[in-house]
N, C-alpha and C positions, 0 to 999 in steps of 0.2 A: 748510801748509794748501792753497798751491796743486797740490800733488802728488797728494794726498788728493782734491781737484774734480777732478784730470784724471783719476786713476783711475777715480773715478766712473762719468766721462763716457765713458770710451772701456768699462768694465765696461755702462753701460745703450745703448751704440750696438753693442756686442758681440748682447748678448740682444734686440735689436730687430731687428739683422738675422738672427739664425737664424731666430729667432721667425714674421717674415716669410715664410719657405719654401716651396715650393710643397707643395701635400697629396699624399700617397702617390697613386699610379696606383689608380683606383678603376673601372677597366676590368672587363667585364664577363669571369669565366671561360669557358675553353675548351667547361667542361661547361652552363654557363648558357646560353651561346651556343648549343648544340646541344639542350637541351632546350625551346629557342625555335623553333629551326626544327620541330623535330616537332610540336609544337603547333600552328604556323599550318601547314603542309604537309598535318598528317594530318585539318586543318577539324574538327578537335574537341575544341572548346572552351566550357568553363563561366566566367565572369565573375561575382563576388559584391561587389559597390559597398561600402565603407565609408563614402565621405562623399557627399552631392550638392552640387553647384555652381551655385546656381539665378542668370539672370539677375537683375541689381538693379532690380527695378521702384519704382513707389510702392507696388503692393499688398506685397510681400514687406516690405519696410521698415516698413510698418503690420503688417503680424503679428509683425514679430520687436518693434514696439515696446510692441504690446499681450502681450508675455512668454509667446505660445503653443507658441513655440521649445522643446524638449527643453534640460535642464543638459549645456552643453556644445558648443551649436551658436548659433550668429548669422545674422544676414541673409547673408552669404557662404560659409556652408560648413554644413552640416547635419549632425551624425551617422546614420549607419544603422545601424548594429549595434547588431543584436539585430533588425533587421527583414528581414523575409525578403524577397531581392531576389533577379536575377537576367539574365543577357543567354548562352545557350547558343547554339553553331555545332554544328551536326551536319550533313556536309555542303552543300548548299543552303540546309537548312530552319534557320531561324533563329526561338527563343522567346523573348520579353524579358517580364520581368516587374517593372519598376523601379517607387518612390513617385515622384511629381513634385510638385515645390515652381515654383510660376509661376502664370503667367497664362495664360488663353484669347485669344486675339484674334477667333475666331468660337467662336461658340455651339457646345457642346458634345452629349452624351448626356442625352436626356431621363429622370427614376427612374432615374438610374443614381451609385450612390454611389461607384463605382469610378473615380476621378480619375487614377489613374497611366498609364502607360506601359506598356499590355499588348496583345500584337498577336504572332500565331507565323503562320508563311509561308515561302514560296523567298523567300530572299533577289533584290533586282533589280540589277540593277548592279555588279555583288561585283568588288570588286578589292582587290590584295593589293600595298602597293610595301615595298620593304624600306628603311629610312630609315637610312643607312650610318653616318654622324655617332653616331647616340644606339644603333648595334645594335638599333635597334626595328623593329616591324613595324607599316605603318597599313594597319587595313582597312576598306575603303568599302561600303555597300550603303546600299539602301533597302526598308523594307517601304512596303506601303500596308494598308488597313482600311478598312471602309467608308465612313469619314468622312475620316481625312488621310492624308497619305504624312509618312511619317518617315523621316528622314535620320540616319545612323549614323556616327559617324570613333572605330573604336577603334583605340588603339594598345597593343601588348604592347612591354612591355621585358624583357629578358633576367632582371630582381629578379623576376620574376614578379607584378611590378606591372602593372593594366592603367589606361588613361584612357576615357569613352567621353563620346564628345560628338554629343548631339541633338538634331539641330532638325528643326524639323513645320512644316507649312503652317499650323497652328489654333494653336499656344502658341509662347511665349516660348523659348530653348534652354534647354539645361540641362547641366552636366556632372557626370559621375562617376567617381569614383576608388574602386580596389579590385584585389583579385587574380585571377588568373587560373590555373585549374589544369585539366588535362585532365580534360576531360568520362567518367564512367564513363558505361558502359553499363548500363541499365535488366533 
């Protein structure tokens, strides 16, 4: 019997230490890698959000608890697909067309039902760093409109994932997640 428990014992300390192992290398390919730099180099670029990332306020918390949330989103993460969004680089000129989930901190548009994130411009401020660690790309600008300046931090990863995070002078920030694929031309 005691030989039986040692077997056991050294068979379940066997398969916990393999088990244990580190995860395959999940480095980004040679060609991933270079289909990244074209993209930020050649400044054109389409972004299509799949989820938003809206601050936790009390208002958002009160709508996700009066059930106005879409099946499948919560007060932290919201689905978009199927909703048409949008953040394009063409050059300078930059067009964002995203929903926004948040709050106001000043007063907004008067008769005006359009609440998202829409604003096309030169981009202000534009810079590009290459963040070595993750092979990403973060890029900074800022539009303005006639009512606030909005602040931009997107980041491309080599998955052809992109991040994009905004804050404004009038609302709460907001993030989103989604892909990134070169911009056609019109």
């Amino acid at each position: 019997m005691l030989i039986y428990r040692n077997i056991c014992c050294f068979i379940f300390i066997i398969t916990l230490v393999f088990s244990c192992g580190s995860v395959a290398d999940k480095s980004a390919s040679e060609s991933s890698l270079k289909a990244l730099n074209n993209l930020v180099t050649s400044r054109s670029v389409e972004i299509e959000a799949d989820w938003a990332f809206p601050l936790m306020t009390q208002g958002i918390t009160s709508v996700a608890n009066s059930g106005l949330l879409l099946p499948g989103s919560n007060a932290n993460r919201i689905d978009l697909m199927g909703n048409s969004n949008y953040l394009r680089i063409k050059g300078d000129s930059i067009d964002v067309s995203l929903p926004y989930f948040g709050e106001r901190q000043i007063g907004g548009r008067y008769a005006n039902s359009d609440v998202g994130i829409k604003v096309k411009g030169e981009a202000m401020e534009y810079q590009v760093e290459k963040e070595e660690k993750k092979n990403a790309y973060r890029i900074k600008f800022s539009l303005k409109d006639e009512i606030e300046t909005l602040q931009f931090y997107v980041t491309l990863f080599p998955s052809g994932k992109a991040s994009i995070n905004v804050n404004s002078t009038h609302r709460s920030s907001i993030r989103y997640d989604g892909d990134a694929v070169p911009l056609l031309d019109d």
